[in-house]
N, C-alpha and C positions, 0 to 999 in steps of 0.2 A: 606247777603253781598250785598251792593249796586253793580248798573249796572256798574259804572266807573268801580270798584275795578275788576269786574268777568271781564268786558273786557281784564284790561291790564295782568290780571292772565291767559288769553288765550295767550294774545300777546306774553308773556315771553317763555311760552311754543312753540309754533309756531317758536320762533325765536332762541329758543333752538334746534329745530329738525332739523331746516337752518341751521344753523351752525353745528349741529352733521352729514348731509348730506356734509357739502360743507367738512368736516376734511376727511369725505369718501373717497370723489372725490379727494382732495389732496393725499392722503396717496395710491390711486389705480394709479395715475400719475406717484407720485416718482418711486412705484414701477415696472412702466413699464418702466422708461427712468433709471432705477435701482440703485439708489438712496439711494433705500432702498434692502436693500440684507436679504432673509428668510432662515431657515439654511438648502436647500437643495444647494444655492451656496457657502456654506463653505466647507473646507476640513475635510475628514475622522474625521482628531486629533481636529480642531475645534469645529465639530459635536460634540464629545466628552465632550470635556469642558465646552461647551454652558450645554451638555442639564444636567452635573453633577451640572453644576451652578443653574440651574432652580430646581434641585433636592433639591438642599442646602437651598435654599429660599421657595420652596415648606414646605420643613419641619419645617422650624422655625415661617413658617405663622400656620401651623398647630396647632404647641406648644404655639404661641400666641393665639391661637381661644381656644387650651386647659384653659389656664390659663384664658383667659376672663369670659368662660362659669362658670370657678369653681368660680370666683371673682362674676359672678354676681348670684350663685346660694345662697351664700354665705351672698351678699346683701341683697336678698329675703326672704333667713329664718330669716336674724335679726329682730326682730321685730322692728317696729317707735318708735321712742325717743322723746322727747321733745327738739326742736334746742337750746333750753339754757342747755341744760344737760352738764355738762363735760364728761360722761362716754361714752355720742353717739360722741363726739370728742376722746375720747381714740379707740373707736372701730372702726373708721372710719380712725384710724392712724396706729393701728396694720394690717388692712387685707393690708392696700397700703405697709406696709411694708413686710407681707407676701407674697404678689405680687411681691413685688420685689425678693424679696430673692426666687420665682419659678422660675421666667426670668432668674436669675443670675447663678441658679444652672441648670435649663433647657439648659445655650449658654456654663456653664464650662462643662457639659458633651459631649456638639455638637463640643466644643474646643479639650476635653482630645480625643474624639473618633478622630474627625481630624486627630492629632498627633501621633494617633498609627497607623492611615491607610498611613499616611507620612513615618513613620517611617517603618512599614513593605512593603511600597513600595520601600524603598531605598535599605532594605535588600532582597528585590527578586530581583533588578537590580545588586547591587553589585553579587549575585550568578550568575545571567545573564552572567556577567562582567569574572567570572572568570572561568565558562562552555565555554564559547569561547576561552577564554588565554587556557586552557588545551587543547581543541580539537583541536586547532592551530597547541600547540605542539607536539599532539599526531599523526596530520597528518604529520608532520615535522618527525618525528623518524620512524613513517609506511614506508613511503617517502626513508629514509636513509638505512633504513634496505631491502627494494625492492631494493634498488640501489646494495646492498652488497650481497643479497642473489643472482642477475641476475649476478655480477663479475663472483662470484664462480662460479654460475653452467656454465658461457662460457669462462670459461679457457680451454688450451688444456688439460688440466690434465683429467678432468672430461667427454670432450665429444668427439664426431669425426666429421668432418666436409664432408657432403655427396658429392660427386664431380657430381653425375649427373645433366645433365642440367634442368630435369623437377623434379627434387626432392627438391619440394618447397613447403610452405603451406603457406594460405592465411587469413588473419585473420581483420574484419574491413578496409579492403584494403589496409594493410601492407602486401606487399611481402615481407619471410624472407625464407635462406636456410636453409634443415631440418640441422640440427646436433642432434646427436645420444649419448645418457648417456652411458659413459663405468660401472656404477653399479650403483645399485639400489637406490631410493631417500630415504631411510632409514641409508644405510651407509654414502649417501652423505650426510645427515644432520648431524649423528655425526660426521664426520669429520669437515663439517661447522662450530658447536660449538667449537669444538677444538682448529682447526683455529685463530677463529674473537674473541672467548670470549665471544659472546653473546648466553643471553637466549631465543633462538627461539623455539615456538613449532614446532611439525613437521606439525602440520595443516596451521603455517603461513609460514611453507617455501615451502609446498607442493603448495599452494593457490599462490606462488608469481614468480612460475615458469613459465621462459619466453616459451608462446605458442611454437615455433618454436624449441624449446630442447625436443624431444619425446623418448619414448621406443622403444630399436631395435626390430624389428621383422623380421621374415623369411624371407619376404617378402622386407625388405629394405637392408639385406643382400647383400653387393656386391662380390657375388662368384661366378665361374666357373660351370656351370653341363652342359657342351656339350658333345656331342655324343663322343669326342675323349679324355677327361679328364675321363668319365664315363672308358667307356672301356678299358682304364688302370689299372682302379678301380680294374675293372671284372680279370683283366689277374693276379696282385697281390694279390687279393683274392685266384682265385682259386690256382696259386701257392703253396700261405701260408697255404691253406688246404691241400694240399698235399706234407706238413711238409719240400717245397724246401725253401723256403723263412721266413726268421722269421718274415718280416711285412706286413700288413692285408692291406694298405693303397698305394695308389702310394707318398704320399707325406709324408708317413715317407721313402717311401725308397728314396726320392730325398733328406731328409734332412739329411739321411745316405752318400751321397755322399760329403755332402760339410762340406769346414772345421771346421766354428762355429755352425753347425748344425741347420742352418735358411736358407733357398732359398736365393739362389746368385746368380743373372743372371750371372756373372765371373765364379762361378763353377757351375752352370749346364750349361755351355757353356764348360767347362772343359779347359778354359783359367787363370786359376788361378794356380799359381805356386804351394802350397801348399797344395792341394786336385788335384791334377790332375792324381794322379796314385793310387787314392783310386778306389776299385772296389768292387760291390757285392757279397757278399757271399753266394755261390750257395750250399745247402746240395743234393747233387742229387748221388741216391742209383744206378735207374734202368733208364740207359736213353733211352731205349724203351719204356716206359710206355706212355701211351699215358691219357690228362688230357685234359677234358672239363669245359669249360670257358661258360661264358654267353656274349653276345654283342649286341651295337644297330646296325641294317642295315638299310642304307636308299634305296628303292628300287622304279622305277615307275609301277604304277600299273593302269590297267584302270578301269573309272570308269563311270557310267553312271548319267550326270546332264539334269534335262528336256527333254529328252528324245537323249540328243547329248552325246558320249563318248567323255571322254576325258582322257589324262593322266595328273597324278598327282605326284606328290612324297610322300610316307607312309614313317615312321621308325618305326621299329618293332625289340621288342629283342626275341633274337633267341639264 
């Protein structure tokens, strides 16, 4: 090669590498004054599509490179012809058209798979579509039925409402007053069914009872046991044991004196017209006999704290 020709074949190249620098420097510019956007400034669902796109083309360069390599492997093993031959131009028409016919069946497959990944994308969105419309509805009727199952159980039917002032419970820092189940949440559900008409289990009616509606206990009981109710007790016990009295209770013999036989402040005041001259029926054989009772006493007694006496009050049954 002459000296002109190697020079200017250096110069090309040189002036090639200036320009392949100077496209650098452009493209490091945009990207700083951002211009040019790389896909960590795109969004989530961008990032997505970008890089399924690059996936898409990825594969079909692929399937090109496949088809190239069999076209020229193909090439290779023909053997050389003669350029006037007709048959090196028949065989030079059939591989371009078996090339085609790979291409074409190679993008209907990339086409038909497309199509089905469209298509069963559509049908997991519509199921999407219609798992939300029913759990809609199904917290809509949870919803309705919590509504109907909390009526029931705070009707006066069902419970008691506590009067004390610290007989409350506290729940998520919801103050509510206790109220008390007159029977068990087994009968109260089938009564529920009953009722409403619906078919509740008892695990979703047990599950949907308002905190604040509890089980009575002994302890939430608002009854009497003072020292002067007790000893009443005591005196119509022992009595009844000694066969004067037929009642074991002070308060069935109070309910003996009144007229519909429930405690009446009117008749155990013995202001009531109608029980006012009703009286105890005494069986009494030998009225000497003498009968022992039990009772509380309350007595002061001393006692020693820290080393000081003091007196206190004790009750002691005697």
């Amino acid at each position: 090669m002459p000296r002109s020709s190697r020079a200017r074949a250096k110069l090309d190249v040189a002036s090639l590498e200036e320009r392949r620098r100077k496209d650098r420097e452009r493209y490091q510019r945009k990207k700083q004054d951002g211009l040019i956007k790389t896909i960590k400034d795109f969004t989530p669902r961008q990032q997505r599509q970008m890089r399924k796109m690059w996936r898409e083309k990825s594969k079909l360069r692929r399937e090109k490179e496949k088809i190239k390599k069999r076209t020229d492997k193909i090439l290779n093993d023909t053997p050389p012809s003669s350029p006037s031959s007709s048959f090196s131009r028949i065989a030079c028409g059939n591989a371009v058209s078996a090339r085609n016919r790979r291409r074409l069946k190679a993008k209907n497959e990339f086409l038909t798979m497309k199509l089905q990944l469209e298509r069963r994308l559509a049908k997991y969105r519509m199921q999407i579509l219609r798992l939300k419309k029913n759990k809609v509805q199904r917290t809509t009727d949870q919803v309705s039925i919590k509504e109907k199952i909390h009526s029931f159980l705070l009707d006066d039917e069902n419970i008691r409402l506590t009067a004390g002032k610290k007989e409350t419970i506290t729940r998520r820092k919801v103050k509510k007053q206790i109220r008390l189940l007159n029977d068990t949440l087994l009968n109260l559900h089938k009564i529920f069914i009953n009722k409403s008409g619906l078919k509740v289990s008892y695990e979703t009616f047990r599950r949907h009872r308002p905190f604040w509606v509890i089980f009575p206990t002994a302890a939430l009981r608002n009854t009497c046991l003072c020292s002067v109710c007790t000893n009443n007790d005591y005196i119509v016990y022992a009595l009844h044991n000694a066969k004067i009295l037929s009642y074991s209770k002070a308060s069935l013999l109070a309910k003996s004196l009144c007229c519909s036989n429930e405690p009446n402040v009117a008749c155990l005041e013995r202001k009531c017209s109608q029980c006012t001259d009703k009286k105890v029926n005494f069986n009494v054989i030998n009225g000497s006999d003498t009968i022992c009772y039990e009772r509380w006493v309350t007595k002061n007694i001393t006692v020693t704290i820290k080393g000081e006496e003091k007196q206190v009050k004790k009750t002691e049954q005697k």
